[in-house]
N, C-alpha and C positions, 0 to 999 in steps of 0.2 A: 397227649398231654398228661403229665403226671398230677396223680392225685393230690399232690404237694400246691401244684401251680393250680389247680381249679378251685382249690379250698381259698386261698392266696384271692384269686379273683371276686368271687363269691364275697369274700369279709370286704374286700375292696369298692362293691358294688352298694355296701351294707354302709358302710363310712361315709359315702357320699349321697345316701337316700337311705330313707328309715326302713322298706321292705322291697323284696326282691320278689318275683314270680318264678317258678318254675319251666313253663313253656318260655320264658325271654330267655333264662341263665343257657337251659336246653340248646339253643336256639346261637347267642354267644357263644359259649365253649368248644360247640359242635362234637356234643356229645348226646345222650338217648335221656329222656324224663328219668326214667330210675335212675341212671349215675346220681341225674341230680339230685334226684331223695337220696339215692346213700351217703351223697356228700353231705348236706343237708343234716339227716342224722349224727354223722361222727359232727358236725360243728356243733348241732343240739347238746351231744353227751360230753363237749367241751366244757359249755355256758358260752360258748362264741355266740349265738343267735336260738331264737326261736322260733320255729315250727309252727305255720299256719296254714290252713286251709288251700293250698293252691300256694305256695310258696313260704318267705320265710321273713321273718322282722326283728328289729335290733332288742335285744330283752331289757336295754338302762334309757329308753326311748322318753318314759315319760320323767322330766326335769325335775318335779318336785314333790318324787314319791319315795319316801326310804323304806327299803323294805327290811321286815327283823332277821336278828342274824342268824338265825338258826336255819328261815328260807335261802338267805344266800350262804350257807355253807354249803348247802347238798348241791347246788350247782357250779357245773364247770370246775369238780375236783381235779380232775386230771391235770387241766390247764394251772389249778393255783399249785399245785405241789410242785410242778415244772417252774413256774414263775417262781417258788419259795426257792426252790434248788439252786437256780441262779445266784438267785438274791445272795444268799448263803454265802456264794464264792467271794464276794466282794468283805468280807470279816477280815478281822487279823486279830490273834491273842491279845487280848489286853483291851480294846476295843469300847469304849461305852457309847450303846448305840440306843435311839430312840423309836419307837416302836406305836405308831397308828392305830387306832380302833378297827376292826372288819374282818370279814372274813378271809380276804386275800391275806391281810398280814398276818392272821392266824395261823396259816397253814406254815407258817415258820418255825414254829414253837418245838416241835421235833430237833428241829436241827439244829437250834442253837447251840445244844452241850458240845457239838462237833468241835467250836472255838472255845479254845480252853480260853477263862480268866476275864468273859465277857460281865457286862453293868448293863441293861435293860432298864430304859426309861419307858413306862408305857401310860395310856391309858385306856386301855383294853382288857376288861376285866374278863372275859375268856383265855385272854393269851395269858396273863399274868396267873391265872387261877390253873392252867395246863404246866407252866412252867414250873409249879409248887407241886404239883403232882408228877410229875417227873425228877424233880430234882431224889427221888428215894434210889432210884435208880442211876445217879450219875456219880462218877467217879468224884469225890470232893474238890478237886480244881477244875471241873467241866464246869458245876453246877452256875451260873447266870446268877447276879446279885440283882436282884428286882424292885426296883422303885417305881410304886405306884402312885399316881394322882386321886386327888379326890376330886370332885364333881356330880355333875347330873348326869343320869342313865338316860341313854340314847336310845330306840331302836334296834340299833347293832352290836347295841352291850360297850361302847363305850361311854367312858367320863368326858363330858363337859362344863362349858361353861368358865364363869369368871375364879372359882376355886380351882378347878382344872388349868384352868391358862396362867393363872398366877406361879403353881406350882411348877409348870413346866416350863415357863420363861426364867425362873430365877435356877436352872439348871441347864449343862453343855457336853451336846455330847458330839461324837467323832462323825458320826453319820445317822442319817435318820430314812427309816424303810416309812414311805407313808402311801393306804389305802388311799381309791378314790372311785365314787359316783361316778362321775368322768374325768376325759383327758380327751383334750381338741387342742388342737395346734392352734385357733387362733385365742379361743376364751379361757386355755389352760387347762388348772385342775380345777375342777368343783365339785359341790357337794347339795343335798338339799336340805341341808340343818344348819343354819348361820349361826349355831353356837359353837358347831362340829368346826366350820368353817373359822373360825374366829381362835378355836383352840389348835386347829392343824395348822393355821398363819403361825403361834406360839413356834409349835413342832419348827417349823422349816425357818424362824431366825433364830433359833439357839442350835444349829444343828454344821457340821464343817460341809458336810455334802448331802445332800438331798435325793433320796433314790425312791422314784413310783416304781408301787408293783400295781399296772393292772392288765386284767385279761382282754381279749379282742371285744368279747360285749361294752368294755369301758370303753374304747377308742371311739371320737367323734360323738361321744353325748355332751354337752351342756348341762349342765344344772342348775340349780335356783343360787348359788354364791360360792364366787372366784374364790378358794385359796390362794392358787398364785397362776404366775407366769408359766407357761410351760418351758420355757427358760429358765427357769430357777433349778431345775431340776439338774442335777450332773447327769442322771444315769435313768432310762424308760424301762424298767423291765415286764417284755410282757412275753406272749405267745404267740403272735404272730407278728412281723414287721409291719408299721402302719403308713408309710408312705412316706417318698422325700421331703415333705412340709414337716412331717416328723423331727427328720434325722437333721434336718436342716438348724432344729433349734437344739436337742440333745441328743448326747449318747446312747443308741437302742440297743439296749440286753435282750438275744432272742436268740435260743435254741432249738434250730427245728427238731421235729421226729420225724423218720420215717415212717411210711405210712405205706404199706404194699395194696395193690389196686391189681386186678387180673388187668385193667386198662395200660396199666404202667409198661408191662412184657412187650417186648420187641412183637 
């Protein structure tokens, strides 16, 4: 079995039950305990799951904790800059796109200049505060014309609230990249700040298409208040594919990597 398809199983195992054991995964796969730590590991160094004593449990498990953004940037880099990458392709010159508080949508901020002539609606005072520090460095029709909202500071360093959602409803843009707490097929996106929640509802009716970016630890959490439908969404970009309940309601953006395993070799 390739390293691809156990990691695949493993997140699958995690969607459907908040922890996994190592002797059962073992035992399933019909592979040795240490495969399953080392698989285990590379999903740690994703932010796919977390490492526990005798196996492994979902790290967005508990619904109404936010945690600050500076903890969820160091995690699961690899998986957000993958998931930014994606996102990226979906741009086209001229573009006025909206832009979520977090860390997932953070990891965009890089590659925005890639689309010349783009308008950036945000309310993400990290992203918007990267975007001005890069702009010294960008060719003058790269640079991103940035409109920020005002609001209350979150947790995760975005703007809320009723000033924030004011601003952002009385404005429209082409497409909207929006973070999330979670993504479940049946309760959607949510979040655990119902002002967060009340402003990303904003985001997704002024916006033509609606695009989640989140990582495998998002898929199958719940949290304390529905943004939306998981339906609403045109497009899931994540890191790992989450299942035909998934794909069944939207379009899934997901790029594997290869990933060599001495296991893999003939």
């Amino acid at each position: 079995m390739l390293a691809a398809e156990r990691h695949a199983m493993i997140l699958d195992r995690l969607v459907r039950r908040p922890a996994v054991r190592v002797s059962g995964l073992a035992l399933d796969l019909g592979v040795s305990e240490m495969t399953v730590r080392r698989d285990i590991d590379v999903l740690e160094a994703r932010g796919a799951l977390v490492r526990v004593h005798g196996g492994a449990v979902r790290p967005g498990s508990l619904s109404s904790v936010e945690a600050g953004f500076d903890v969820n940037r160091t995690r699961g880099g690899e998986a957000k800059q993958r998931i930014a990458e994606a996102a990226v392709s979906l741009l086209s010159p001229g573009m006025t796109v909206s832009i979520t508080g977090g860390s997932t949508t953070y990891a965009l901020a890089p590659l925005l200049a890639r689309v010349p002539g783009l308008t950036v609606i945000t309310n993400s005072l990290p992203l918007a505060d990267e975007l001005h520090r890069l702009d010294a460095g960008a060719p003058g029709g790269d640079r991103p014309q940035v409109l920020l909202s005002g609001g209350q500071l979150t947790p995760s360093k975005a703007l809320v609230g009723p000033l924030a959602t004011r601003a952002i409803s009385s404005l429209r843009a082409d497409l909207c990249f929006m973070g999330a707490h979670g993504v479940d097929a049946s309760s959607g996106i949510t979040t655990p700040n119902l002002a967060e929640a009340d402003t990303n509802q904003a985001f997704a009716r002024t916006c033509g298409e609606l695009v989640v970016l989140a990582d495998a630890s998002k898929i199958g959490v719940v949290s304390l208040a529905r943004v939306a439908p998981l339906n609403a969404a045109a497009v899931l970009v994540t890191d790992h594919p989450p299942g035909d309940d998934y794909t069944a309601l939207t379009r899934i953006l997901f790029d594997p990597v290869p990933d060599p395993d001495p296991e893999e070799r003939p």
